[in-house]
DSSP file (Angstrom, degrees, kcal/mol; ACC not computed):
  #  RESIDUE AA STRUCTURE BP1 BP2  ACC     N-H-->O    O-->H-N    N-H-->O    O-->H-N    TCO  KAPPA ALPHA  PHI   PSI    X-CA   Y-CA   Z-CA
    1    1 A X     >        0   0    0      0, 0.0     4,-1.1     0, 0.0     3,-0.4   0.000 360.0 360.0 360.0 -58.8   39.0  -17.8    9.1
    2    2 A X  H  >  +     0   0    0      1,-0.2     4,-1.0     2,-0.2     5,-0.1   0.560 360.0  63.8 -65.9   5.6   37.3  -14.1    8.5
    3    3 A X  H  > S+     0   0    0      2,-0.2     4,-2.2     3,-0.1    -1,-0.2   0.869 102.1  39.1 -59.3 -63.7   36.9  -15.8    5.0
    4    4 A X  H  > S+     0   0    0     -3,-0.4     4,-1.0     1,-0.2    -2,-0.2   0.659 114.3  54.2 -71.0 -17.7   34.7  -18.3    6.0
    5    5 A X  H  X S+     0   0    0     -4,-1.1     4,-1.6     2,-0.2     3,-0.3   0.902 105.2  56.0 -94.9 -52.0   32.8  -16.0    8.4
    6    6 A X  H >X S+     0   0    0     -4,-1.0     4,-2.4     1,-0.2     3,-1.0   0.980 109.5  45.9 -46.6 -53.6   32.2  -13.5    5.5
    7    7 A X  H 3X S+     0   0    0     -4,-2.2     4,-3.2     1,-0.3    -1,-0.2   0.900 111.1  49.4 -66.5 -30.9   30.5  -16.1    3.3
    8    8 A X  H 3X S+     0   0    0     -4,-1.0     4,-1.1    -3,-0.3    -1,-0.3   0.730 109.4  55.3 -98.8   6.0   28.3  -17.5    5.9
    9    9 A X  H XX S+     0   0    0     -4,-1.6     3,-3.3    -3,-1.0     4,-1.3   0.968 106.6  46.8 -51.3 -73.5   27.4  -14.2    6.5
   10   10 A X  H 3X S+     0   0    0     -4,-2.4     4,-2.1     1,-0.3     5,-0.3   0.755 114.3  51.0 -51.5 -45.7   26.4  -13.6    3.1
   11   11 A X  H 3X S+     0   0    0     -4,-3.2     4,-3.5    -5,-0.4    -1,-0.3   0.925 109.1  48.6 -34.5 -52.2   24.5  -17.0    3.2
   12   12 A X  H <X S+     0   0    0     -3,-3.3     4,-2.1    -4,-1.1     5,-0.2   0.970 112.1  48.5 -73.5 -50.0   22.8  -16.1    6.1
   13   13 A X  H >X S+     0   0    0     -4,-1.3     3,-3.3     2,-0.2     4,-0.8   0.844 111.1  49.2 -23.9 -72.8   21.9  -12.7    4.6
   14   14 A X  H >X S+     0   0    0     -4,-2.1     4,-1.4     1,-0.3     3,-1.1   0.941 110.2  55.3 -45.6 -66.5   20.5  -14.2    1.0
   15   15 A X  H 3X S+     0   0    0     -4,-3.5     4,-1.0    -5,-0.3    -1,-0.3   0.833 112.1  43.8 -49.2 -22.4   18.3  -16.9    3.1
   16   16 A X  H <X S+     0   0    0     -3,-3.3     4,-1.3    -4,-2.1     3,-0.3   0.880 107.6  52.5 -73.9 -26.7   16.8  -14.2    4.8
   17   17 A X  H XX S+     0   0    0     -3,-1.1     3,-2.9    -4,-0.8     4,-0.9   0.953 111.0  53.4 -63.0 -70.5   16.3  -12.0    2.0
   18   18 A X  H 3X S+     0   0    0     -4,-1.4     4,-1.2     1,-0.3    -1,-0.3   0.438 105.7  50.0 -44.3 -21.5   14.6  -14.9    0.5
   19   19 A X  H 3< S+     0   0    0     -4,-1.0     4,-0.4    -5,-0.3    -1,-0.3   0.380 109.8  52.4 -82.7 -13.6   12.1  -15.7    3.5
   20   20 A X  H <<>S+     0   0    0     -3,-2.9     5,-1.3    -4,-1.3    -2,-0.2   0.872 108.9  48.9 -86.2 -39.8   11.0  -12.2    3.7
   21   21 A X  H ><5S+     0   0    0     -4,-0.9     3,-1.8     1,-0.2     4,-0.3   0.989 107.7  55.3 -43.4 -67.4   10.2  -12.1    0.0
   22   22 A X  T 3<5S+     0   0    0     -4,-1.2    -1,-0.2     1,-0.4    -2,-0.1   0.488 100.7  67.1 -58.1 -24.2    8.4  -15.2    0.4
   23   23 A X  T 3 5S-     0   0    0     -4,-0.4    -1,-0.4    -3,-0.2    -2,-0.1   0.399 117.6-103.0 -83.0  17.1    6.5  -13.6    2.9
   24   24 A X  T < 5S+     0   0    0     -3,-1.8     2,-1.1     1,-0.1    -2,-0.2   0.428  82.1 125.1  85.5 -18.7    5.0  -11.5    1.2
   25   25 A X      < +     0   0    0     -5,-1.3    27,-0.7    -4,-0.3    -1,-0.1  -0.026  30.5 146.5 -35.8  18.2    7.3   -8.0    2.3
   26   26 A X        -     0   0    0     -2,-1.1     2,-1.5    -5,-0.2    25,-0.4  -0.348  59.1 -86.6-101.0-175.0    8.2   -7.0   -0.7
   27   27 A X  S    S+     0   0    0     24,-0.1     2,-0.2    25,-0.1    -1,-0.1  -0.522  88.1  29.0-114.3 114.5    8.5   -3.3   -1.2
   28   28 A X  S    S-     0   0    0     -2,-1.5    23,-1.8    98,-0.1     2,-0.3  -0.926  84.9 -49.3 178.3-159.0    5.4   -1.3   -2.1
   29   29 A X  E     +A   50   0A   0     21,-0.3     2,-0.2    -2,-0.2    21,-0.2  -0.722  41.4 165.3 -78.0 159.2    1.9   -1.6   -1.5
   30   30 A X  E     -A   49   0A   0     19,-1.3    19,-0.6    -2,-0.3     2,-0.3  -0.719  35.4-106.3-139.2-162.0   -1.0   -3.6   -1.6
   31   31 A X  E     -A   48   0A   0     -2,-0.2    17,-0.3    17,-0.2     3,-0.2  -0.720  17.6-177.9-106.5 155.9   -4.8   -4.9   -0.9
   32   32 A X  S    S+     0   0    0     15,-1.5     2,-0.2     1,-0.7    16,-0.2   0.546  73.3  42.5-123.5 -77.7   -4.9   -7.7    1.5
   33   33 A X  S    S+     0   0    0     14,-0.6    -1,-0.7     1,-0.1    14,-0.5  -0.415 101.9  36.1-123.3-169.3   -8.7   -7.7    0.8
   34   34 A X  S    S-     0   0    0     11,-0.4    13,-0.1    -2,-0.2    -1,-0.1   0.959  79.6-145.4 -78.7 178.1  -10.4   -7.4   -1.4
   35   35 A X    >   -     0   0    0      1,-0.1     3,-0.8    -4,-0.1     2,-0.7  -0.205  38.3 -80.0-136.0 151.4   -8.3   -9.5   -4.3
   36   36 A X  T 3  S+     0   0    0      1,-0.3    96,-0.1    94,-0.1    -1,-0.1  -0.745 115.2  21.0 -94.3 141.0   -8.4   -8.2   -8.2
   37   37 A X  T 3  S+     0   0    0     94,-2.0    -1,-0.3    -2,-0.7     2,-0.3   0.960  91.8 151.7  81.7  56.9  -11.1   -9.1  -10.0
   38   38 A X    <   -     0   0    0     -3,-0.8    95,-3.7    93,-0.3     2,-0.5  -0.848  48.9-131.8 -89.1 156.7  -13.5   -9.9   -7.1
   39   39 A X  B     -b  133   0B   0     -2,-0.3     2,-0.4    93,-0.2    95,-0.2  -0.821  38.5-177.1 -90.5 119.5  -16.9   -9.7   -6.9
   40   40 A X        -     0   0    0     93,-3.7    95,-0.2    -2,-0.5     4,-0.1  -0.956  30.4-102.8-131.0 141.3  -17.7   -7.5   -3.4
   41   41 A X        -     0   0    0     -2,-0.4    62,-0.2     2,-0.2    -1,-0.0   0.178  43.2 -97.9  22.9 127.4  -20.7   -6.7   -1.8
   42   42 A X  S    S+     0   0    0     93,-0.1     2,-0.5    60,-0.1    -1,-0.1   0.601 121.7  36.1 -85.5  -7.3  -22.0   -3.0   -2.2
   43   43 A X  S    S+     0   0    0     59,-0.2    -2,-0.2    57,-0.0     2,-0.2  -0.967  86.5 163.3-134.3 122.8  -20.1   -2.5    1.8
   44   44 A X  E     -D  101   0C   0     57,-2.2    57,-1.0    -2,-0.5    55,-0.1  -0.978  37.9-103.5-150.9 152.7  -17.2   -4.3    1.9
   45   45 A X  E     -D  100   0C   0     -2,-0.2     2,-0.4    55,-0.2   -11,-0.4  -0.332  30.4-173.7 -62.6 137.2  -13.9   -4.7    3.9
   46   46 A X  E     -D   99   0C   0     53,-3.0    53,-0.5   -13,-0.1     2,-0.4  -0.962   6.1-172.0-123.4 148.7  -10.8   -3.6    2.7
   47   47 A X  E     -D   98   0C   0    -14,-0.5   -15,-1.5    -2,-0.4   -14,-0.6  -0.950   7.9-157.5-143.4 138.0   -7.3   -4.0    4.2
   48   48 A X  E     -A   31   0A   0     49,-1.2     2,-0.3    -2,-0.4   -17,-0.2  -0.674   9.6-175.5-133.7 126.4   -4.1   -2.3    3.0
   49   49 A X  E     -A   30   0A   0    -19,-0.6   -19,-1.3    -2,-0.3     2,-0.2  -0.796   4.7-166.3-125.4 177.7   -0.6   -3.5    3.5
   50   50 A X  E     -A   29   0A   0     -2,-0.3   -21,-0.3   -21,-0.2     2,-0.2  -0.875   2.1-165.3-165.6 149.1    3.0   -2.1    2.8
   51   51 A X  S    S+     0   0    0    -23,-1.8     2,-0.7   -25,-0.4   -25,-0.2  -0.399  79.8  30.5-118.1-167.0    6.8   -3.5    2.7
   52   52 A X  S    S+     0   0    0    -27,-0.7     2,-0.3    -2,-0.2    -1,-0.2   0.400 119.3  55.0  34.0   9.7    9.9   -1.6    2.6
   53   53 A X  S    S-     0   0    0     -2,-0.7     2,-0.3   -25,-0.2    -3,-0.1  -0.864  72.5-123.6-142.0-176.9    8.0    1.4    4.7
   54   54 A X        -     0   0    0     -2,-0.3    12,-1.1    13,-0.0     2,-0.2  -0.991  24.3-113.0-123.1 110.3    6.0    2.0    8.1
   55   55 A X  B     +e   66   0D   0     -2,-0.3     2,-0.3    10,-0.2    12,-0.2  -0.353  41.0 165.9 -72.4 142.6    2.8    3.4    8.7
   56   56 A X        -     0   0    0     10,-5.5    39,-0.3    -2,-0.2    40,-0.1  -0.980  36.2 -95.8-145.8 143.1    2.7    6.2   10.3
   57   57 A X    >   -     0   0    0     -2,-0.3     3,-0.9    37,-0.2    37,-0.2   0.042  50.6 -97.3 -55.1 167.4    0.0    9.1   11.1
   58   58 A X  T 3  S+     0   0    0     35,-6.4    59,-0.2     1,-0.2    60,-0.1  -0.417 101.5  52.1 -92.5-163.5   -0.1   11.9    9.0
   59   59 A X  T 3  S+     0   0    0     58,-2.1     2,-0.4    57,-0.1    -1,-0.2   0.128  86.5  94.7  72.7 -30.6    2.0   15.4   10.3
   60   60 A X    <   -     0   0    0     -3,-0.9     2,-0.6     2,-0.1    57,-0.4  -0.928  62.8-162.0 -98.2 134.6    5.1   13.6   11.0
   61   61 A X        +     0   0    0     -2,-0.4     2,-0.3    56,-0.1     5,-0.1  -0.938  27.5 162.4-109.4 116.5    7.1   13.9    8.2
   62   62 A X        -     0   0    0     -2,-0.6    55,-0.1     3,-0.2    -2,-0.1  -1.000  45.0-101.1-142.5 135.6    9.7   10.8    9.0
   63   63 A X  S    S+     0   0    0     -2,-0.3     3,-0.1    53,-0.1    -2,-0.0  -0.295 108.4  11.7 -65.6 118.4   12.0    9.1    6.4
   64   64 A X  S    S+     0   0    0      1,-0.4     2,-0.1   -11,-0.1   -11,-0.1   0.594 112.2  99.3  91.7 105.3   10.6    5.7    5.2
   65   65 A X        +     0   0    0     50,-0.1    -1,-0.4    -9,-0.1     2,-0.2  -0.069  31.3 124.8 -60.7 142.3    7.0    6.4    6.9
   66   66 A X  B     -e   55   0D   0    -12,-1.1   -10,-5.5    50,-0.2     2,-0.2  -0.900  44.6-120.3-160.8-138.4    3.7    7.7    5.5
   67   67 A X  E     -F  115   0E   0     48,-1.1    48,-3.3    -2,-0.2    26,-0.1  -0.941  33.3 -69.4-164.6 172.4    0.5    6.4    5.6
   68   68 A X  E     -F  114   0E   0     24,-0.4    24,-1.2    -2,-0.2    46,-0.2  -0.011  26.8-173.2 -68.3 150.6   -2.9    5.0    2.6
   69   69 A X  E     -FG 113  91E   0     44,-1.0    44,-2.0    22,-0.2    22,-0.2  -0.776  10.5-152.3-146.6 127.8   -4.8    6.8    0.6
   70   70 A X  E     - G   0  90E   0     20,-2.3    20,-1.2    42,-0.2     2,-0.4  -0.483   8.9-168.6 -87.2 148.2   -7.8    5.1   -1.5
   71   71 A X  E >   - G   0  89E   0     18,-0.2    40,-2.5     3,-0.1     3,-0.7  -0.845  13.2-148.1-140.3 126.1   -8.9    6.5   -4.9
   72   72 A X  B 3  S-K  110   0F   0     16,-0.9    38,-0.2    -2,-0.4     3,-0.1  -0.732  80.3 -14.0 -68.8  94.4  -12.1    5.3   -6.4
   73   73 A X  T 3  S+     0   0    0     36,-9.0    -1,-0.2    -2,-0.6     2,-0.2   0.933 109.7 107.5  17.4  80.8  -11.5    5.4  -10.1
   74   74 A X    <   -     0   0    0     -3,-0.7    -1,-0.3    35,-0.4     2,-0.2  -0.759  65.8 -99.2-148.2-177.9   -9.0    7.2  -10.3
   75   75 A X        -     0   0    0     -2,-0.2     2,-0.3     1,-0.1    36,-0.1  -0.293  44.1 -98.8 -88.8 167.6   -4.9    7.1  -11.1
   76   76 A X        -     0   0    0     -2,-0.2     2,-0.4    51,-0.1    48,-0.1  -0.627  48.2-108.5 -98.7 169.2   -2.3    7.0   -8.8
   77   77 A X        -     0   0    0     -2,-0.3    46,-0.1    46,-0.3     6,-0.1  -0.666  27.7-102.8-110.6 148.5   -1.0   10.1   -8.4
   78   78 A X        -     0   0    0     -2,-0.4     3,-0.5     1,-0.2    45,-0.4  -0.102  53.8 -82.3 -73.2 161.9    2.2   11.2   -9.6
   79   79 A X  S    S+     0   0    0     43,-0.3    43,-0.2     1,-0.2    -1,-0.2  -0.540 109.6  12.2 -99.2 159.1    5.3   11.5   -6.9
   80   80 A X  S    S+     0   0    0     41,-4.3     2,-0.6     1,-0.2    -1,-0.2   0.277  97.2 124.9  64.2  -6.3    5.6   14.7   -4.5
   81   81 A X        -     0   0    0     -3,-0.5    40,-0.9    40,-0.1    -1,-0.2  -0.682  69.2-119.5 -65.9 117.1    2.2   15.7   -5.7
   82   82 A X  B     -L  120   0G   0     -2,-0.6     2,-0.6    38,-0.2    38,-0.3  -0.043  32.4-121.5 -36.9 161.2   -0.3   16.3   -2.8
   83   83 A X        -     0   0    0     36,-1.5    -1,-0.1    -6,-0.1     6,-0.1  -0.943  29.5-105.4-127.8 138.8   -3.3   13.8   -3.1
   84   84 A X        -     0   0    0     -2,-0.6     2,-0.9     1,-0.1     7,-0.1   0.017  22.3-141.0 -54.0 135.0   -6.4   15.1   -3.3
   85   85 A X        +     0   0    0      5,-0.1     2,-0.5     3,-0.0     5,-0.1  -0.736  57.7  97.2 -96.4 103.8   -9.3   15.2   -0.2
   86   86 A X  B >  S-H   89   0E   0      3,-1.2     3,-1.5    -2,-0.9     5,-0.1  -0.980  88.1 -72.9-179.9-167.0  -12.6   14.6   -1.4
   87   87 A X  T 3  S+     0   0    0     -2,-0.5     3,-0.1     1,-0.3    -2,-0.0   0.727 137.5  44.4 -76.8  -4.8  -15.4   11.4   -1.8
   88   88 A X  T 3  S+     0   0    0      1,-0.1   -16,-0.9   -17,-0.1     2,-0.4   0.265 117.5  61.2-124.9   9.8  -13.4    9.7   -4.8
   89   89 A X  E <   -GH  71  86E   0     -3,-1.5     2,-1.2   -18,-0.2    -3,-1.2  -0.848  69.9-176.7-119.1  96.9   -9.6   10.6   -2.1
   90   90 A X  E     -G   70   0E   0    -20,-1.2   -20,-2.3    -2,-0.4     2,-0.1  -0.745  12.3-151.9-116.0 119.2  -10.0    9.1    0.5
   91   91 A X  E     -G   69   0E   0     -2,-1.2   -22,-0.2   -22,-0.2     3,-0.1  -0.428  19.6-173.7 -83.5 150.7   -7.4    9.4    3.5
   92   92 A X     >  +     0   0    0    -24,-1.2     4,-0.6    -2,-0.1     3,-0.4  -0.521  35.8 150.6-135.1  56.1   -6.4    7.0    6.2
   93   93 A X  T  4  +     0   0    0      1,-0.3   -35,-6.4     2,-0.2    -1,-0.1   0.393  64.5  63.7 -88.0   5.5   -4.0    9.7    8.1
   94   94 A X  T  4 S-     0   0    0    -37,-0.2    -1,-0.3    -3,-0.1   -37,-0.2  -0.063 127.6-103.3-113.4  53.6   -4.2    8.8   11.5
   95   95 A X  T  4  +     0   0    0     -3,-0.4     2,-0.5   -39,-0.3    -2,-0.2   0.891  57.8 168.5  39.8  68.6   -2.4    5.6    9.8
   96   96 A X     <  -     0   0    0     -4,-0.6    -1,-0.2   -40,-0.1   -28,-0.2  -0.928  24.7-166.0 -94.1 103.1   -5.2    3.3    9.7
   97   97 A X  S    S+     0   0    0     -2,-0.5   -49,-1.2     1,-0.2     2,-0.2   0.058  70.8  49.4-121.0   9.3   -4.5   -0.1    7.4
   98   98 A X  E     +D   47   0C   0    -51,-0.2    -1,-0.2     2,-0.0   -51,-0.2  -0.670  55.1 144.5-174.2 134.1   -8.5   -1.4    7.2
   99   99 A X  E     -D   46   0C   0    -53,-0.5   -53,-3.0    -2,-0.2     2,-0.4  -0.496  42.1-104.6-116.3-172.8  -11.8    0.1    6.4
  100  100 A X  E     -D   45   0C   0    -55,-0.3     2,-0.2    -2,-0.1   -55,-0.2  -0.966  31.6-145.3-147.3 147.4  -15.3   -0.8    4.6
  101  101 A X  E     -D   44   0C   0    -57,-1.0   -57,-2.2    -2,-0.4     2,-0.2  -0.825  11.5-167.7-120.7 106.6  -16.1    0.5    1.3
  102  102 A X        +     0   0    0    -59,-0.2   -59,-0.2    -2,-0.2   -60,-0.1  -0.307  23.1 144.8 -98.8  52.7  -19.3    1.5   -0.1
  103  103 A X        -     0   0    0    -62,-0.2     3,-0.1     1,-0.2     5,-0.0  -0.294  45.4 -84.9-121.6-178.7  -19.9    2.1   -3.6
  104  104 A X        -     0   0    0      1,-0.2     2,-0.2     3,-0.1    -1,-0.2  -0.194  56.4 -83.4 -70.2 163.2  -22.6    1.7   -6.3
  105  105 A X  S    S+     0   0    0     30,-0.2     2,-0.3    28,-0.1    30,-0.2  -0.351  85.7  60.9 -19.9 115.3  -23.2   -1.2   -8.1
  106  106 A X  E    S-C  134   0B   0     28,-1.3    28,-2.2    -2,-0.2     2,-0.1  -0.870  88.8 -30.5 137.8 177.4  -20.8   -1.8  -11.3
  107  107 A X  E     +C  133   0B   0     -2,-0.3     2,-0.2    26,-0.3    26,-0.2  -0.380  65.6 177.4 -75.6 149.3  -17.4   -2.2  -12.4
  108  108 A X  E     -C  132   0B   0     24,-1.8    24,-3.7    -2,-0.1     2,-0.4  -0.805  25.9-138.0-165.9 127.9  -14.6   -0.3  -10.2
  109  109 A X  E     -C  131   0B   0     -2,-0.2   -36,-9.0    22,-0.2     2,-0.5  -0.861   7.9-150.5-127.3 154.1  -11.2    0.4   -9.7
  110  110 A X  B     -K   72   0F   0     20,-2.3     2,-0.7    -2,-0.4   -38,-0.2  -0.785   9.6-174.5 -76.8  54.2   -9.0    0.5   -6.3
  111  111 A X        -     0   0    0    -40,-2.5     2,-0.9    -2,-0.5    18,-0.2  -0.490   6.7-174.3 -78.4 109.1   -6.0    2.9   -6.4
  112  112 A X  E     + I   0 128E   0     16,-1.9    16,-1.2    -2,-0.7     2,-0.4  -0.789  11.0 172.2 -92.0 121.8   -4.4    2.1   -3.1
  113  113 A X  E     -FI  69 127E   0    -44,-2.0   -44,-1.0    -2,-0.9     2,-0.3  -0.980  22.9-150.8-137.5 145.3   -1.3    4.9   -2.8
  114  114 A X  E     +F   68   0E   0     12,-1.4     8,-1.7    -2,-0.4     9,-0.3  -0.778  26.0 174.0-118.0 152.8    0.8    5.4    0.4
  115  115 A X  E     -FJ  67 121E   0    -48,-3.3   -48,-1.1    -2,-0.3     6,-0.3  -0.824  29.0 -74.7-146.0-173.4    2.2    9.0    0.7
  116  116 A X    >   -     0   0    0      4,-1.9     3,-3.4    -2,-0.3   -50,-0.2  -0.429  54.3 -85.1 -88.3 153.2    4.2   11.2    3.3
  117  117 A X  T 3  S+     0   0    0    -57,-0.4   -58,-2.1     1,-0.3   -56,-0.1   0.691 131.8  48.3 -12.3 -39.2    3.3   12.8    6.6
  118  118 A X  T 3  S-     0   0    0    -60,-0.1    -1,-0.3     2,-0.1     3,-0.1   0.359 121.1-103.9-105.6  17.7    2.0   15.9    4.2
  119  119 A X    <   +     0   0    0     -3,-3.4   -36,-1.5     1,-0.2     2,-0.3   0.532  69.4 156.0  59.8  17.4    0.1   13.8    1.9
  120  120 A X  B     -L   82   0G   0    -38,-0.3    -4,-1.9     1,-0.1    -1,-0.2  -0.509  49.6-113.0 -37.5 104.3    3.0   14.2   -0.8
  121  121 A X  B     -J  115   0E   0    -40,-0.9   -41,-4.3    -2,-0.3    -6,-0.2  -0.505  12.3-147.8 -45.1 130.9    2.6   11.0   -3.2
  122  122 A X        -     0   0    0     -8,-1.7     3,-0.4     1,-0.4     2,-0.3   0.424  55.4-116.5 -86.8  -8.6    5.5    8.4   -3.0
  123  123 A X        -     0   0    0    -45,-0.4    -1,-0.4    -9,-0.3   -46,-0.3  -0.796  33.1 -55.2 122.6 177.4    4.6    7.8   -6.7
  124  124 A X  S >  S+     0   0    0     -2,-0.3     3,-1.6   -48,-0.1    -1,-0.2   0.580 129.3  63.1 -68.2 -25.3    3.4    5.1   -8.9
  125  125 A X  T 3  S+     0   0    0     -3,-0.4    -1,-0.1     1,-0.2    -2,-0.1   0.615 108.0  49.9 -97.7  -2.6    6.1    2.6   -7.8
  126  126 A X  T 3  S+     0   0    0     -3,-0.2   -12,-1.4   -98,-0.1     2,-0.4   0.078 104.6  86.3-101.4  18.4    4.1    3.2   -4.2
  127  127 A X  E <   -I  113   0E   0     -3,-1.6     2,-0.2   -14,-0.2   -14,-0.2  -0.990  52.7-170.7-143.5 133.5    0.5    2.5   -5.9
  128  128 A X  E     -I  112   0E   0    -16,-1.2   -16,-1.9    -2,-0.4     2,-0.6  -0.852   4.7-160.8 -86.8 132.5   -1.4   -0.1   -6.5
  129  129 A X        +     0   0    0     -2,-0.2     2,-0.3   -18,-0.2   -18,-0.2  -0.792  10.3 177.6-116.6 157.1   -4.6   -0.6   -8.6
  130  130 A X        -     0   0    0     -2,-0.6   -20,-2.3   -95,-0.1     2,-0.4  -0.997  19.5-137.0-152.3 148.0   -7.0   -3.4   -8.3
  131  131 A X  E     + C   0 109B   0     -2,-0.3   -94,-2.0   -22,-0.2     2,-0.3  -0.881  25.4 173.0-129.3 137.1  -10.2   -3.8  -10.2
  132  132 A X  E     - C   0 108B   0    -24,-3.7   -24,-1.8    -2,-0.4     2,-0.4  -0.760  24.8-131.1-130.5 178.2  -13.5   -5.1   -8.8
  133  133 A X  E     -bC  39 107B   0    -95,-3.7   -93,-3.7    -2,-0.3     2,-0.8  -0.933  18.3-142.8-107.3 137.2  -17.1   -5.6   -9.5
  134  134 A X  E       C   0 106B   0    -28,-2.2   -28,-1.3    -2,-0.4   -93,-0.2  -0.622 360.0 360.0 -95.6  63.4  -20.1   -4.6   -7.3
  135  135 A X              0   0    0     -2,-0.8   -30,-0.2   -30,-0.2   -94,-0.2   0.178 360.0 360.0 -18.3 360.0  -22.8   -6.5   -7.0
């Protein structure tokens, strides 16, 4: 009997895992909007997701939390390095997950990177790059 109840545990588990992938959870970041390779608007919306963490403001430093950072052609930034504050770092610390985006005309790319309570970088395997055009 505690046979049969381990395995349809384990069932139950797997189907879930698999409907949470499917949703779209999986663990890192992303863009929501805009999509790579779009064409956007010289102001445009952006919206920022993340699986396997929580957003959270910055100043609490809490395990499994942080919160976005944008970089306007640029890299993602290497892990436990602060990320930089200035017009091409742009922070979303009181954990903020959509903004609008102004930039020139031209090709551009979208490093979206989620980092810690102290602005500490989770890494590349927490950054995403997306590349768009600007009308």
């Amino acid at each position: 009997m505690q046979q049969i109840k381990i395995i349809i545990l384990a069932a139950s588990l797997a189907m879930a895992g698999s409907a949470y992938a499917h949703e779209g959870h999986e663990h890192g970041v992303s863009f929501e909007t805009p999509t790579d390779g779009s064409t956007v608007s010289q102001t445009f919306k952006v919206e920022m997701k993340v699986g396997g963490m929580k957003v959270r403001k910055a100043g609490d430093i809490i395990e499994g939390t942080g919160h976005f950072h944008i970089i306007i052609d640029g890299a993602c930034i290497n892990e436990g390095d602060a990320v930089a504050k200035d017009a091409t770092h742009i922070h979303f610390g009181k954990g903020q997950d959509k903004t609008q985006l102004a930039l020139k005309p031209g090709a551009h790319s979208l490093s979206l990177q989620f980092a810690d309570g102290r602005h500490q970088s989770y890494g590349t395997a927490w950054c995403k790059t997306i590349h768009l055009t600007v009308k």
